[in-house]
Structure formats: structure tokens, C-alpha cells
N, C-alpha and C positions, 0 to 999 in steps of 0.2 A: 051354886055349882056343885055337880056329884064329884065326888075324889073318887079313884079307883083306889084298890089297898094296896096298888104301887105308889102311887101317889102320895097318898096318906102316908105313907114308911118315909118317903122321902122327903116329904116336910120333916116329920118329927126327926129323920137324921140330921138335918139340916140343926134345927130348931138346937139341937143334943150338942152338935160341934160348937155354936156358938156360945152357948154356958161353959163346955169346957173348955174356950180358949179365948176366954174374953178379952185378950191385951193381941187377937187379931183382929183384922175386919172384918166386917160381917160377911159369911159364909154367902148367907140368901143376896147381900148385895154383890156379892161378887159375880154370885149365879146369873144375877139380873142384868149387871153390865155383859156378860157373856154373851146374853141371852140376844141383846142389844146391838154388841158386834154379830153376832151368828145372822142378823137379820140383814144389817149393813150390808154382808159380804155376800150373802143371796142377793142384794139388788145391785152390787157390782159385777156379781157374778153374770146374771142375766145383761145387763149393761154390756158387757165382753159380748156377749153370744150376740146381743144387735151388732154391735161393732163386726164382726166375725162376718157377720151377712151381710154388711154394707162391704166389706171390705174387698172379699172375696169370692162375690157374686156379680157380674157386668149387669149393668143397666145402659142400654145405650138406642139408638135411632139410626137408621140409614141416611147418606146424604148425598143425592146426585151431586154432579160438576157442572149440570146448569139449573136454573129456575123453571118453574114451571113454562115459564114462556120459549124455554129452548136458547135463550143468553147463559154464558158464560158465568160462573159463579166467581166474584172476587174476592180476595181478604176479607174484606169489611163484610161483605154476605155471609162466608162462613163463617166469623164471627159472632155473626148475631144468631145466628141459627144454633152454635154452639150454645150460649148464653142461655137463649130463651130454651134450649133442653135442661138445662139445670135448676131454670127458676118457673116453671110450671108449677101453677097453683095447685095445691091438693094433690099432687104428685106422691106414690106411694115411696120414693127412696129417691134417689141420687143420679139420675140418670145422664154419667160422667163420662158417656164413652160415644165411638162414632166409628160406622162401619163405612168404607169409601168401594169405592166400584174401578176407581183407576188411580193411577200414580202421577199422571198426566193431566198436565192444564187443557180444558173443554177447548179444541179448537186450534191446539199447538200440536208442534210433531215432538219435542223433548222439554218443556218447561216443565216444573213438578209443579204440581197440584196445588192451588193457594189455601188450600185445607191446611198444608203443611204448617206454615207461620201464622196461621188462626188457631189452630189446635196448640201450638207453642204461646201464645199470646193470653185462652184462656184456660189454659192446663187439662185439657182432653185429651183422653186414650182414644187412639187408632187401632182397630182392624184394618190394615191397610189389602185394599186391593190390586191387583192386576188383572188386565184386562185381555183373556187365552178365546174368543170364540172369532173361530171362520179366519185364524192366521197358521201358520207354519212355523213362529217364530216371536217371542215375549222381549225380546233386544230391546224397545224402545221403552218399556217397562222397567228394563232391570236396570238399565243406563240413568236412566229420568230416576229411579228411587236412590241409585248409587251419587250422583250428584246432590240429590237430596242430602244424604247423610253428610255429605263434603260439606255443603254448604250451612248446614245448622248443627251438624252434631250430635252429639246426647241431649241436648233441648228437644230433639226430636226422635230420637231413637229412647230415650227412657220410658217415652208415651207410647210406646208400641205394643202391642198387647197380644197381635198376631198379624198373621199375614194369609192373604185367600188366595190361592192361584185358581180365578175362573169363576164364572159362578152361572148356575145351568147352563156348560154347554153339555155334559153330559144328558139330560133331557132334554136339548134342542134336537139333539141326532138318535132320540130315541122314537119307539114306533107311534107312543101319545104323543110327544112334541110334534112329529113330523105331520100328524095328524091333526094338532091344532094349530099348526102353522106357527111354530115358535121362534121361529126365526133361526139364524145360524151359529151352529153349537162347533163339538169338538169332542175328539174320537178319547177314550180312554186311555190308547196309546199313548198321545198326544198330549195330554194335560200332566202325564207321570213324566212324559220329558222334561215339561215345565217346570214342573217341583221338582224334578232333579237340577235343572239349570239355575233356582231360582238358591237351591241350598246352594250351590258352586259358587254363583257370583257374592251373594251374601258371606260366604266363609270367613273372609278375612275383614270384616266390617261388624260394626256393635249390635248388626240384626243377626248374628250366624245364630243364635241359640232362642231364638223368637220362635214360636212353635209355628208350622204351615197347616195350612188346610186349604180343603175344592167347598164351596157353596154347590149345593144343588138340592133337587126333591127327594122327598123320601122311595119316589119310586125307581129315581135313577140309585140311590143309594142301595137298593133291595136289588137290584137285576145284577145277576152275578158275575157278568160281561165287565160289570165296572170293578171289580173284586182289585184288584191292580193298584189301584189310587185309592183306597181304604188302607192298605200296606202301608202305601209312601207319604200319607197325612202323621200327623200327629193330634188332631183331633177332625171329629167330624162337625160340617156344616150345615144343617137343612133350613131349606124356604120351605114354610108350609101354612097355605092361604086355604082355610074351609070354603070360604067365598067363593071362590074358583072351580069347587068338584059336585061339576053341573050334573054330573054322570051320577051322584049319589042324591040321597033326601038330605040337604046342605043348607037348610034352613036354618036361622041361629038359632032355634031351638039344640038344634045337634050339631053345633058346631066346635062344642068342648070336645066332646066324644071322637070327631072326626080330626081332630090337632091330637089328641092322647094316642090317637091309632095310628098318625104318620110320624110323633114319636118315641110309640112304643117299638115301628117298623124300623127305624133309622137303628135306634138302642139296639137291636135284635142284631144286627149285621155290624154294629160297630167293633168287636173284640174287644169289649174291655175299654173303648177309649171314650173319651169326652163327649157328648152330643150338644152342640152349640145352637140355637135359635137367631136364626141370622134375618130373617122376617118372617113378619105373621100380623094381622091386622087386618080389620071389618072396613070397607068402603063405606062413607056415610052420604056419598051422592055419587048418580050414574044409572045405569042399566042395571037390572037383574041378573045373574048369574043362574038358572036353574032354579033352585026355591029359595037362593040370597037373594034379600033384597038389601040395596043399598039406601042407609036410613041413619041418620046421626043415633036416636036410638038403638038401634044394633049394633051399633060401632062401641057404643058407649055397654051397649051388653054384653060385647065381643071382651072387651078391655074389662071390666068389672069378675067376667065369668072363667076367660081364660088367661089374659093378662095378669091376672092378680093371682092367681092360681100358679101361674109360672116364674111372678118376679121376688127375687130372694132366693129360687130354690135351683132355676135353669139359668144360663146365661145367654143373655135378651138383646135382641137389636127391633125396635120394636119400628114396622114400617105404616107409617113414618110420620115426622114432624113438619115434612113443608113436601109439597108433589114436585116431582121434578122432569114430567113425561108429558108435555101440550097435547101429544098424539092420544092416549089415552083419556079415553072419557070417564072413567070411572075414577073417585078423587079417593086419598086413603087419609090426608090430612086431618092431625088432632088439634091443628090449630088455624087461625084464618090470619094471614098476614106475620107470621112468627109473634104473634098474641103468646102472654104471658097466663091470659085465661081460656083454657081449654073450650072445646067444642061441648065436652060433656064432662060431668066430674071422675077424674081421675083418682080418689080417693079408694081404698083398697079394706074391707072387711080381713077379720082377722081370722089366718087357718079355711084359705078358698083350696077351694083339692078342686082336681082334674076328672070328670068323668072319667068312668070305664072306656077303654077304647073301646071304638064302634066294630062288633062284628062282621061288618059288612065292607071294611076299610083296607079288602087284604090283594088284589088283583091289582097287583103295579100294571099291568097290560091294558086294562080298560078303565085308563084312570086322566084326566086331565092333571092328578098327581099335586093342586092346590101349589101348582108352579104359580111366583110371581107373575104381576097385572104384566108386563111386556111378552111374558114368554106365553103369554094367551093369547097374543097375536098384535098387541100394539107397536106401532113402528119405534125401533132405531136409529138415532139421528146418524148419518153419517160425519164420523171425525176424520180432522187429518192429524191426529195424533198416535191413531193407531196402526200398529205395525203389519206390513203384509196385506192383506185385502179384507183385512177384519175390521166390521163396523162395532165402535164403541160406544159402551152404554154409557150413557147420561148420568146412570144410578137411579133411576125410574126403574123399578119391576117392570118391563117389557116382557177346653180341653183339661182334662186338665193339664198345665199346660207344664212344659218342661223346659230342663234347661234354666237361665237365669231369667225367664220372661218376667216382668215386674209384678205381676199379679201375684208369681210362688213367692217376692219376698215377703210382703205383706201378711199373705196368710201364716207364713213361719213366726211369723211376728206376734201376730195376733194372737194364735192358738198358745205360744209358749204365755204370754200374757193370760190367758185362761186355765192352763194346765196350773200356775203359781197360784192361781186364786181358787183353784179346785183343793191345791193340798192345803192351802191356810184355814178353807171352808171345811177340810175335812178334819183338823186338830182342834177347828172350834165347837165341831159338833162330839169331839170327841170327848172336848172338856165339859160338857153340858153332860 
């Protein structure tokens, strides 16, 4: 080995103290035990930083209120669907959370959701939804989450992680929705009522400091008509399916590039707040969509190229783990029968980045907008659970976060836990 003549000086000082103070320990072995801890506390250090990203980064899965056959979901279904989201083989992290589409049992006018006492049963965080298109009025929603809380408490209100008033009705009422036949949305006006009503009746109950958000596309989120309900969020929500934007070259080839540019569009228009991934995912059977084809393989290259690219670093609802729409033909399922082994390997190379967004990804007006599989034109089953004349989704595609939400304690947690092991790692390099 070459010494430098720093090096070399420093042995011999070393060497120099140990003859002069021979009734100590040795100088060099002291060095060496230092040297030993210094190394320790870089792999706890790093250790913290995984921790950090598991902790306070969402990995989660959307989940209709019926099966794909259009039944009812019960305890025991959500359940296992819960389950089998956390024990997916080869799975890149922890995927511990679950985005819901209503408050409401499939098929009831006020029971809550059997997601509830499942989610409680195997310790899953909610995005809880409510369900604002084609009504005048969210009553049956806020009543049905408010009895909820009665009824279980903090078992269930701790798991809360956010809450969505809506999810594309703003692009069902816009001029691409209207144009692919998205079916029935809801005015900008209309959805700011919402979130104001939804903060009121929440006030005095353990959700008042849950942060709100509206789900929709990146294009409804860009048209500045909606500018209103970007105010009244506390973070933002986008659905953004490359699959879907028949109107571009949507091929998987460029389908990193075309997800980077609805949300670099979303970011752009956000001020400063959260951008949330609330779905996004490659069909692996069905019809073509323009130059997508649907193919287990692109699904699998969908999830490998952008998937992996986004989980750890955006907060993910990834659509999805079991289909929940019989009317739609195109499947998005990662897994066949809630299988514990994937369709394709989910397994995640290290340091995946996002294409440049695609230049050509900038015309919210001539854009099918990579809206969820329903708002392309697949039917809504009609509920009677929903309030007013609004037909309720299934939970089929047809922030940071503020306040006490459970996510900010954790990170305070975590991070203080790192910042102690930054100064201990830095007295140790000091002493070296």
C-alpha cells in the first residue's frame, strides 16, 4: 500500500504517543476501535434513512366496495385483500395503506363501509373516500363516516391518513370528459361546498385535523376554472393512466415520459402543496387503448419502469390489486384471485428515475387526460346508497400532510431519531 506523507506523519504520531505514554492504551488501538464504531454508525445511520422512507412515504392499492362480479364486498373480502396487499411476494416495500371510493356499504343508503372493521382488524391506513358526482348534497356520506367514528373510535380514526371529497367529477364536466363520455361529474363550485361541509361536520370529531383532498386528472387539475378547490385542499390528488391517452404515441415505450408530464403538470399548478398518486397502472388484459397495448408484460414494464421509479419517493395508491368494475373489459389486476404471487415480479432495481416529461404532454383540451378505466366510458353501477341522484362508484376506475394526521407523527419521530445519530456520527468522525 502507498502512504501519503499525511499518512505516513500520522502513523509515526501515533507510533510517538504510544512510547511516550506507555502506562496508556494503545493510541492505534483506540484509533481502530473508533474507526469500528464510525463504521457501525454509518450502517445505522443509513438503516434510519430506509426507516425514514418506509415510514413516511404511503404505499397502498385502491379498493372498490364490490368484486369484480359487481357483489357487495364484506369484512372477510376486505380483509383478505388487505392481507394479501402486504404479503405480495417480491414486493418492493410495505404496501400498508388503502384508498376507498365511498364511506358507504355497496348497496345500502347509511351503513359504513365493511372496509372499516377490516382495515381495523388488519391495521391499514385509509384514504377515506366520499362519494360528490351527479348529487347536490354529500349528507349520506358525512352521516355514514360520522356514525362510523361513533361506532369504532380511534381504532379507526388513527388509520386515517386522509380524506378525498370526489374523485374525477371535475373531468367528468369537463370538455375531454364530456367528450369521452365519462360519465356524471361535478361543478368546481360544488365540490368546494363539499370540502367546506365535510371540514364542518368533521370539526368536533378525531377527523377535524385529517388533511382533505379532490382526486381527479392532471388536466382537470391544470384548467384554471378549477383554481377554487386547489385553495380549499390541503393536498392534491391525481389519477394518471398513460394507457388511456389514445390521443398521444402511449405506447409503453413512452409511458414513463407521459406519467412524468401529468405529474410535472399537477406540481406546476399545485402552490407549494403535496402531489399524491392516487392511481396509475398498465392493464395486462383487454383492448388496446391507441398504441397501449394491454399485455401482462407491459404491466410488468409499467410497474418495473414507473412504479419503481415512484415508490419510496411519491405517495402511491397503485390501481390495483383485485378489479372491481364487471362492465369494463380492460383488467388492471396484479394479482389473479388475491394470489400472494404476482402476475409479474414486483421486485424494484435500485435508484429507477422517471423520464423527462414528454414534450408533447402539455394540451389539457385535446387530451383524454390518462383519466381512470370508468371515466373512459365504462358503466357505473347504480347505488342506493348514494345521496341525491348521484350514481356511486364501485371503486372501479370508470400532502404533506398537516395538522395531527398520523403520518406527521411518525416522520417527527423518525427524522429526530436521525438527526441524534447524524451528531453522534459527526463527534465520531471528529475523533478519527
Amino acid at each position: 500500500m502507498i502512504f501519503s506523507r499525511r499518512h505516513s506523519f500520522n502513523f509515526f504520531f501515533i507510533q510517538l504517543l504510544d512510547l511516550t505514554y506507555p502506562f496508556l492504551p494503545s493510541f492505534s488501538t483506540i484509533i481502530h476501535i473508533n474507526m469500528r464504531f464510525a463504521t457501525l454508525l454509518a450502517v445505522a445511520a443509513a438503516a434510519v434513512g430506509s426507516a425514514i422512507a418506509q415510514d413516511t412515504v404511503i404505499l397502498g392499492f385502491n379498493a372498490g366496495a364490490s368484486d369484480d362480479t359487481g357483489k357487495a364486498k364484506t369484512q372477510a373480502d376486505f380483509e383478505k385483500e388487505f392481507k394479501t396487499a402486504k404479503s405480495l411476494q417480491g414486493a418492493p416495500g410495505n404496501f400498508t395503506a388503502i384508498r376507498l371510493y365511498s364511506n358507504i356499504q355497496w348497496g345500502t343508503q347509511t351503513t359504513p363501509i365493511a372496509a372499516f372493521p377490516a382495515a381495523i382488524a388488519t391495521n391499514t391506513k385509509l384514504l377515506l373516500g366520499i362519494w360528490a358526482s351527479g348529487t347536490d348534497n354529500i349528507d349520506n356520506e358525512l352521516n355514514t363516516l360520522q356514525a362510523a367514528i361513533k361506532q369504532y373510535g380511534t381504532k379507526l380514526t388513527d388509520l386515517v391518513i386522509g380524506i378525498s371529497v370526489g374523485s374525477e367529477d371535475l373531468y367528468r364536466v369537463s370538455e375531454p370528459g364530456i367528450r369521452n363520455k365519462a360519465g356524471v361529474g361535478n361543478s368546481a363550485e360544488t365540490i368546494v361546498k363539499f370540502i367546506k361541509s365535510t371540514r364542518s361536520k368533521l370539526a368536533n370529531t378525531a377527523l377535524a385535523k385529517v388533511p382533505l383532498t379532490h382526486v381527479d386528472t392532471w388536466t382537470a387539475w391544470v384548467n384554471t376554472s378549477n383554481k377554487a378547490v386547489i385553495d380549499n385542499i390541503d393536498f392534491l390528488a391525481v389519477n394518471a393512466f398513460p394507457f388511456y391517452e389514445s390521443e398521444r404515441d402511449n405506447q409503453i415505450d413512452n409511458a414513463g415520459s407521459l406519467l412524468a408530464s401529468a405529474l410535472s403538470a399537477t406540481e406546476g399548478v399545485a402552490n407549494g402543496k403535496d402531489v399524491w398518486i392516487t392511481e396509475t397502472g398498465w392493464a395486462y388484459s383487454g383492448p388496446a387503448f391507441g398504441a397501449a397495448d394491454a399485455t401482462v408484460d407491459n404491466a410488468g414494464k409499467y410497474w418495473k419502469e414507473v412504479g419503481c421509479a415512484l415508490f419510496g419517493k411519491k405517495n402511491v395508491f397503485w390501481y390495483t390489486l383485485r378489479d372491481a368494475n364487471p362492465d369494463n373489459e380492460v383488467k388492471f389486476a396484479i394479482t389473479d384471485n388475491l394470489s400472494t404471487k404476482p402476475r409479474y415480479d414486483l421486485s424494484c432495481a435500485a435508484n429507477v428515475q422517471l423520464p423527462s416529461a414528454s414534450t408533447n404532454n402539455t394540451n389539457s383540451d385535446n387530451s383524454t387526460s390518462g383519466a381512470s378505466p370508468s371515466a373512459s366510458g365504462s358503466a357505473r353501477p347504480q347505488a342506493s346508497g348514494a345521496s341525491g341522484s348521484a350514481t356511486r362508484s364501485s371503486g372501479a376506475p370508470a400532502a404533506s400532510q398537516t395538522g395531527n394526521a398520523p403520518g406527521a407523527t411518525s416522520v417527527s419521530i423518525v427524522n429526530s431519531m436521525a438527526m441524534a445519530l447524524s451528531v453522534v456520527f459527526a463527534f465520531a468522525a471528529f475523533a478519527l
